[in-house]
DRENDRENMAR-106363 format. One record per atom (N, C-alpha, C): atom name; x, y, z. Coordinates in pm, 1 decimal. Layout:
N
ROKOL  atome      east     north        up
ROKOL     CA         X         Y         Z
...
This chain:
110
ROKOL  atome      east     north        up
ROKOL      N   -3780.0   -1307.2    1445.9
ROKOL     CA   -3678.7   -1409.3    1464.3
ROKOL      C   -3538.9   -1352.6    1439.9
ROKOL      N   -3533.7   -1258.3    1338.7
ROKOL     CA   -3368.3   -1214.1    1283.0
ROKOL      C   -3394.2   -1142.4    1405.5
ROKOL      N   -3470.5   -1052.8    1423.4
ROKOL     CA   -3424.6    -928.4    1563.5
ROKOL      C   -3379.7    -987.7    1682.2
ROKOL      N   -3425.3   -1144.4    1715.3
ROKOL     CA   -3368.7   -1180.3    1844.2
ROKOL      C   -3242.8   -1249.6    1826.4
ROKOL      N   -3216.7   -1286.3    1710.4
ROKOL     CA   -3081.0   -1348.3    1652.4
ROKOL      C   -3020.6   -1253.7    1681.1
ROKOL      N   -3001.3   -1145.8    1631.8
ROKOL     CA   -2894.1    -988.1    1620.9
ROKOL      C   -2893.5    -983.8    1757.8
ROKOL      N   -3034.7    -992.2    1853.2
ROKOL     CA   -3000.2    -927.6    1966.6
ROKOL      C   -2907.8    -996.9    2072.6
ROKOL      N   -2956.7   -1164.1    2060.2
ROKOL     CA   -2825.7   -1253.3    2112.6
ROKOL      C   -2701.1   -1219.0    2059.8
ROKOL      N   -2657.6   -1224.7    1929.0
ROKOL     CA   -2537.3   -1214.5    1902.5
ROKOL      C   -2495.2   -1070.4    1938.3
ROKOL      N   -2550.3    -918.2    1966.3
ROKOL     CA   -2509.9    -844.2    2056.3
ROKOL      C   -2474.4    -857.2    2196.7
ROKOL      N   -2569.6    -942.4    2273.0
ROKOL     CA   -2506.6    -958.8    2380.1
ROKOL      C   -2397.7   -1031.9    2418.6
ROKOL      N   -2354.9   -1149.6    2355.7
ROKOL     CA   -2224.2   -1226.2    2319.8
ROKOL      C   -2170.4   -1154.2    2256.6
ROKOL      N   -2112.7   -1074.6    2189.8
ROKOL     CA   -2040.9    -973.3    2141.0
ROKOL      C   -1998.5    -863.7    2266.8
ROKOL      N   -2069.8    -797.7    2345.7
ROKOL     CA   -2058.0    -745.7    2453.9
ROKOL      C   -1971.2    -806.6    2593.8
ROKOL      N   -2041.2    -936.8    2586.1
ROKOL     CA   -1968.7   -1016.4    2721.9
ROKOL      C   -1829.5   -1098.5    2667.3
ROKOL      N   -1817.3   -1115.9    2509.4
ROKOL     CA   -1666.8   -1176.4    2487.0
ROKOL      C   -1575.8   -1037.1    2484.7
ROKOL      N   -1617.9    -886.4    2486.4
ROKOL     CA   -1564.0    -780.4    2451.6
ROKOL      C   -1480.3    -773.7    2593.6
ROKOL      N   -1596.7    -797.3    2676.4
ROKOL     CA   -1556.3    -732.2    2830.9
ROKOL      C   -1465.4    -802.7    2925.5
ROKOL      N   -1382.6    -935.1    2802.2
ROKOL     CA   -1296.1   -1046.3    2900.4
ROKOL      C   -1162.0   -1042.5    2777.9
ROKOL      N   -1179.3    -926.7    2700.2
ROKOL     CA   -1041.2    -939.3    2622.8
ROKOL      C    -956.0    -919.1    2698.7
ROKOL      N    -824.7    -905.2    2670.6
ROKOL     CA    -711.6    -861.7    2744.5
ROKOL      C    -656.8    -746.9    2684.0
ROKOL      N    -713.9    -617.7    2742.6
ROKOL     CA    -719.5    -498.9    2664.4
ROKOL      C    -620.9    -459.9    2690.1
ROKOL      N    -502.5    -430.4    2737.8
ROKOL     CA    -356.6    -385.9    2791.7
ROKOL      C    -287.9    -449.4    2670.3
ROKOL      N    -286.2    -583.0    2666.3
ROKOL     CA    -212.5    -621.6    2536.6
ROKOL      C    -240.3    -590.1    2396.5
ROKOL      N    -373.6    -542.1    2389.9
ROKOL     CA    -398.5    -475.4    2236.0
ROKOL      C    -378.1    -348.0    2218.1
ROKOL      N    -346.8    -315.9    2328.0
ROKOL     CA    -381.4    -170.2    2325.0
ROKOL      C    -211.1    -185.3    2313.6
ROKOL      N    -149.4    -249.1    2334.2
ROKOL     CA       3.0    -188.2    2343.5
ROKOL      C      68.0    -238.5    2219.2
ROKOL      N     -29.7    -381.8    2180.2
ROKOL     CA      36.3    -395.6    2021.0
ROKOL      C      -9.1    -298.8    1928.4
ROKOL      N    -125.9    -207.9    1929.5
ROKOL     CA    -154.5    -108.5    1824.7
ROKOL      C     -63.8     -13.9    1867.2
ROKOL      N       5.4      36.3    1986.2
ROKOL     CA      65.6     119.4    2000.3
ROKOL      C     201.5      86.8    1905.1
ROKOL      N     210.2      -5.8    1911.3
ROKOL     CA     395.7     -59.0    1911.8
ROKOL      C     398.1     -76.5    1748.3
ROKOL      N     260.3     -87.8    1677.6
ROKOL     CA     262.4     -97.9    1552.8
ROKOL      C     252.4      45.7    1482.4
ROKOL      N     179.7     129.0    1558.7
ROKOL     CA     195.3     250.9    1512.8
ROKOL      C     316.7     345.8    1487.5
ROKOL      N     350.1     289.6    1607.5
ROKOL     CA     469.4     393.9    1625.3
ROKOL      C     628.2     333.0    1539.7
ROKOL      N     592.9     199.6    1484.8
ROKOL     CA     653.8     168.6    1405.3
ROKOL      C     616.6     251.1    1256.8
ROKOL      N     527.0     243.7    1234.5
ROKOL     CA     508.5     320.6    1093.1
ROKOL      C     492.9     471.8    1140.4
ROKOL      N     536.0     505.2    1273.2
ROKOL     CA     600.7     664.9    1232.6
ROKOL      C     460.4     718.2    1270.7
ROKOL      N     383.5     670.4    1337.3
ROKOL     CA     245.5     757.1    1447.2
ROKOL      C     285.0     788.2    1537.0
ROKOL      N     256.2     960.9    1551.3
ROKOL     CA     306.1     976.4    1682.1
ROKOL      C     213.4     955.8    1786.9
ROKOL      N     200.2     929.8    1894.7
ROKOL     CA     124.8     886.3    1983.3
ROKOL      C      61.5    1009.5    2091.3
ROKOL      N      79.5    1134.1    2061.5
ROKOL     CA     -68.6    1261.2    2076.0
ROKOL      C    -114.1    1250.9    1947.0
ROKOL      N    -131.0    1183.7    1866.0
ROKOL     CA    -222.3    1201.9    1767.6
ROKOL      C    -380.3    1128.7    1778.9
ROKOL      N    -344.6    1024.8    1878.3
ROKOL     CA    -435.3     913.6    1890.3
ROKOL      C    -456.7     857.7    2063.5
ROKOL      N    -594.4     826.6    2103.5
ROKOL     CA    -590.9     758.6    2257.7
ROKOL      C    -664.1     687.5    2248.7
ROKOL      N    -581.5     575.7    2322.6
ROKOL     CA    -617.2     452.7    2309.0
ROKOL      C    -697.8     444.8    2450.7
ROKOL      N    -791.4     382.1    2502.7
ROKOL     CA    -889.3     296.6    2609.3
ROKOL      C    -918.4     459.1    2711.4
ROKOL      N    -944.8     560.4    2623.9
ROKOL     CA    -983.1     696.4    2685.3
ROKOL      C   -1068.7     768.8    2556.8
ROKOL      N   -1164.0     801.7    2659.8
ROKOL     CA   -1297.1     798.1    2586.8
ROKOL      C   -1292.8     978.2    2553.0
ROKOL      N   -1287.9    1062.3    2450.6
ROKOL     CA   -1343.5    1178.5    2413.5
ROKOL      C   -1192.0    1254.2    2434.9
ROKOL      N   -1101.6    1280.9    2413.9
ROKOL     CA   -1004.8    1345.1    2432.4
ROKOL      C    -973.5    1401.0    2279.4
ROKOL      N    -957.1    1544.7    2306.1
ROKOL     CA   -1043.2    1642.3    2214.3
ROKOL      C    -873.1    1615.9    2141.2
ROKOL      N    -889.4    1652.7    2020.7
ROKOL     CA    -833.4    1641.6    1883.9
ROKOL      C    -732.6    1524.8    1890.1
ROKOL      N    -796.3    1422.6    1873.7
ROKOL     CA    -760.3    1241.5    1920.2
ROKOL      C    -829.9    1206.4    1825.0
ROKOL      N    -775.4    1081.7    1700.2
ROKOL     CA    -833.6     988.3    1710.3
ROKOL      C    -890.8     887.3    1834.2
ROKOL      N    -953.8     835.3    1851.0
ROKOL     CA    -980.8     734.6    1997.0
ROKOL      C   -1024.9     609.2    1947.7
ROKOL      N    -984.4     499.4    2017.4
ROKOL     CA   -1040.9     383.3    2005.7
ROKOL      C   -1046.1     323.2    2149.1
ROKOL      N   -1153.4     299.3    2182.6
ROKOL     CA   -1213.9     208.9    2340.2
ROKOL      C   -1333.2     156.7    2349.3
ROKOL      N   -1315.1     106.6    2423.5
ROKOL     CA   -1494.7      12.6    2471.6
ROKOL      C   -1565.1     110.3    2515.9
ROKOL      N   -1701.0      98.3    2490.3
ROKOL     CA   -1820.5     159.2    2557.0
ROKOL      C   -1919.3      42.4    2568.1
ROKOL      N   -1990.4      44.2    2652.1
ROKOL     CA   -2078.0      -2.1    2702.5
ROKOL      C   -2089.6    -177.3    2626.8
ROKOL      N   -1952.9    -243.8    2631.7
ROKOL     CA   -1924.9    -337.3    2539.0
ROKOL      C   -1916.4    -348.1    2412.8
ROKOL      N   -1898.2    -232.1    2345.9
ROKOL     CA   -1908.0    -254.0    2201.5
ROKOL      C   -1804.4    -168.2    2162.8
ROKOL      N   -1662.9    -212.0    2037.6
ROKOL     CA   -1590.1     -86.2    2005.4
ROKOL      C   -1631.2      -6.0    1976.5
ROKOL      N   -1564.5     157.1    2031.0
ROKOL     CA   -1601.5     283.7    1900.8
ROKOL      C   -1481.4     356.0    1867.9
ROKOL      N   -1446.0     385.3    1721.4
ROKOL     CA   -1373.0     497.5    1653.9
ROKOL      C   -1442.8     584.7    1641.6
ROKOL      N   -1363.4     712.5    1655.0
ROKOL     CA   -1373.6     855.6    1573.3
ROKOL      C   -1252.9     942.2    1652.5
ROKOL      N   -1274.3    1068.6    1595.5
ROKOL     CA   -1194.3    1149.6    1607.4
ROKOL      C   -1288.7    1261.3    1675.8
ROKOL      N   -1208.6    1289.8    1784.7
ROKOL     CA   -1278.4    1385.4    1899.3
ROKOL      C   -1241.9    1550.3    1897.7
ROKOL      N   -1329.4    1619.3    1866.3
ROKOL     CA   -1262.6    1787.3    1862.0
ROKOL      C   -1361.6    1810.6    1924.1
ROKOL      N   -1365.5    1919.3    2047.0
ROKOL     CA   -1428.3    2023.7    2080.7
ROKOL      C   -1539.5    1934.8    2111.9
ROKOL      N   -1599.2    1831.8    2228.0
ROKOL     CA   -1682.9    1747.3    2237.6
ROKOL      C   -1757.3    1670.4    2153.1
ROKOL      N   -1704.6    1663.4    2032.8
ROKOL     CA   -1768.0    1622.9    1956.2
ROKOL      C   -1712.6    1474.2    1883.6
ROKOL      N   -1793.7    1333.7    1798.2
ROKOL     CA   -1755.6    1275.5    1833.0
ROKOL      C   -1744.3    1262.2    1649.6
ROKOL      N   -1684.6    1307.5    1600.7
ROKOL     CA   -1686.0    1280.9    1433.2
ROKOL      C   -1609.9    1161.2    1361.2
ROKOL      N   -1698.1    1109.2    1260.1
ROKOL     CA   -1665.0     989.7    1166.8
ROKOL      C   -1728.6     819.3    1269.7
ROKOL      N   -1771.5     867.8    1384.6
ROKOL     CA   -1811.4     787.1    1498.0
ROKOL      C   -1813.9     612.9    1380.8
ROKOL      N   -1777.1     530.0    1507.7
ROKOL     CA   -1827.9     426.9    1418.4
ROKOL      C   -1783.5     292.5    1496.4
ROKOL      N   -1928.7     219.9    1533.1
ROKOL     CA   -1920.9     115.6    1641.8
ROKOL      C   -1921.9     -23.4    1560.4
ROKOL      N   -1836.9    -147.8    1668.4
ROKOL     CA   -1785.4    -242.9    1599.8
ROKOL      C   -1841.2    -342.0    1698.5
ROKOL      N   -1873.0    -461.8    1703.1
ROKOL     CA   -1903.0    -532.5    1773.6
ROKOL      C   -1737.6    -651.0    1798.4
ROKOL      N   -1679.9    -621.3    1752.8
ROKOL     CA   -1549.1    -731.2    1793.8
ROKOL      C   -1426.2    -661.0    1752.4
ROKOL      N   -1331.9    -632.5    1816.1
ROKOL     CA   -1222.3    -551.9    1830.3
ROKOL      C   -1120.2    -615.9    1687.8
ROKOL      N   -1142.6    -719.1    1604.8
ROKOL     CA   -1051.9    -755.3    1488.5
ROKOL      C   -1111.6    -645.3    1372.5
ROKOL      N   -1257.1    -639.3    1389.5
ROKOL     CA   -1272.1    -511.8    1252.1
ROKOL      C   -1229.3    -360.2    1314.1
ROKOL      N   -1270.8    -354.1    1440.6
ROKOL     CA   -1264.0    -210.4    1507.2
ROKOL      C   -1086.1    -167.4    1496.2
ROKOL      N   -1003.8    -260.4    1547.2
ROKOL     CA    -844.8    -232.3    1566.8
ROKOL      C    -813.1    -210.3    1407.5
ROKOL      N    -831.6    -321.2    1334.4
ROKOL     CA    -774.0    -307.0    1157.6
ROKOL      C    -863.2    -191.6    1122.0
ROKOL      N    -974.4    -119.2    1168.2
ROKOL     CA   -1034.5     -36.8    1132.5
ROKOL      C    -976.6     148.1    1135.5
ROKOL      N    -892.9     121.6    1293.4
ROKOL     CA    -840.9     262.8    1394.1
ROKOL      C    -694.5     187.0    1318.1
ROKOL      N    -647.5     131.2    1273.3
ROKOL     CA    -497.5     102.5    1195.1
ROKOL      C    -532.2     163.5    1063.2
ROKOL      N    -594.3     147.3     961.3
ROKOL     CA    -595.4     189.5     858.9
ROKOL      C    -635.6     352.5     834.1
ROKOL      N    -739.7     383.7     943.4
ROKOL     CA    -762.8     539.4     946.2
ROKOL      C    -645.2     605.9     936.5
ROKOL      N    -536.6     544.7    1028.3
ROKOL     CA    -436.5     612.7    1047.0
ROKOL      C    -338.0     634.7     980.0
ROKOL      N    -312.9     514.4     901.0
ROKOL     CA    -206.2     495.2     821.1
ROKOL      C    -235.9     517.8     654.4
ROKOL      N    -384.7     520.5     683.8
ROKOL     CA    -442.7     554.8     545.2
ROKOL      C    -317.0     654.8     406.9
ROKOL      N    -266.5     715.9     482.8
ROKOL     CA    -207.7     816.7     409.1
ROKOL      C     -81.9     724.3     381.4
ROKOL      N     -29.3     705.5     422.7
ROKOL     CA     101.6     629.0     375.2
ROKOL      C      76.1     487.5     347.4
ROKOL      N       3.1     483.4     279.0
ROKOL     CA     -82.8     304.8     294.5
ROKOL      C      41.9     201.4     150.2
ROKOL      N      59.0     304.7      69.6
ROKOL     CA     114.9     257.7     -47.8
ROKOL      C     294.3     228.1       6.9
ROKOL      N     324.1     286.2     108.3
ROKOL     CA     457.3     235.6     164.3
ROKOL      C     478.2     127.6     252.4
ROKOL      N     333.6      75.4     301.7
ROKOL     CA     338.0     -45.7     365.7
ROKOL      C     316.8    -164.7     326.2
ROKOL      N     376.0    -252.5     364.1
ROKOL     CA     370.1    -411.5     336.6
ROKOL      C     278.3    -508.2     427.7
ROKOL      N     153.5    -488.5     408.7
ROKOL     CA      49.4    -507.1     495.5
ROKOL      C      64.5    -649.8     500.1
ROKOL      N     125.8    -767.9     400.4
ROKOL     CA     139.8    -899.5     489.1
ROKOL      C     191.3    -890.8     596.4
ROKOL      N     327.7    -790.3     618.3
ROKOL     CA     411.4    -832.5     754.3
ROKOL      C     296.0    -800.5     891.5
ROKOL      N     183.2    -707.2     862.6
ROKOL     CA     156.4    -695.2    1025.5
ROKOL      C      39.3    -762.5    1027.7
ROKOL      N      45.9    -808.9    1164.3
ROKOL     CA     -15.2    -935.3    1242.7
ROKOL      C     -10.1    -941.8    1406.4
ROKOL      N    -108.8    -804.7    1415.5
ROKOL     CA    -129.9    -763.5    1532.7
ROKOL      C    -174.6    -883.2    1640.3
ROKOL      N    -228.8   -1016.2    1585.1
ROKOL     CA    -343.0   -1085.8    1637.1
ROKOL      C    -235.9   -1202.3    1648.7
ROKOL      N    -129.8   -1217.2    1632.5
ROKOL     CA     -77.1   -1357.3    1647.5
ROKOL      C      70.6   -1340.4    1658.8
């Protein structure tokens, strides 16, 4: 019974993934990054394996992070809804300067 629960809520997870409006997220993580001083060859956004990249994009309906060197796909890590996956590829990044930010002000989602 739980396995066909998970497996519905994968496939609704997949088909609400594949009607986001990915141009606009993809340009507010840009616009937030590059506010806190990311440079933008560090990271690719909705391009899959581009070697010494963080990456964040859809596959086969489901988010994935990691960081791509030399075909390889390290720290990999799949999300079923782009609010944990995006705050997920935001904090990797900013991880290092995390104590200079004022994480009420950003509000990628509204």
């Amino acid at each position: 019974m739980r396995l066909e629960r998970d497996l519905a809520e994968n496939i609704l997870a997949k088909v609400v993934n594949m009607k986001l409006p990915l141009d606009e997220i993809f340009h507010e993580i840009n616009r937030l990054l590059s506010d806190h001083g990311v440079m933008d060859d560090v990271y690719a956004l909705n391009q899959p394996d581009i070697d010494d990249k963080y990456c964040l994009h859809l596959e086969e309906g489901f988010w994935v992070s990691y960081y791509s060197e030399r075909g390889g796909r390290h720290g990999l890590c799949i999300f079923c809804n782009y609010h944990d996956a995006v705050r997920y590829f935001i904090w990797n990044l900013l991880r290092n300067i995390l104590p200079d930010i004022q994480w009420e002000k950003i509000n990628i989602y509204g």
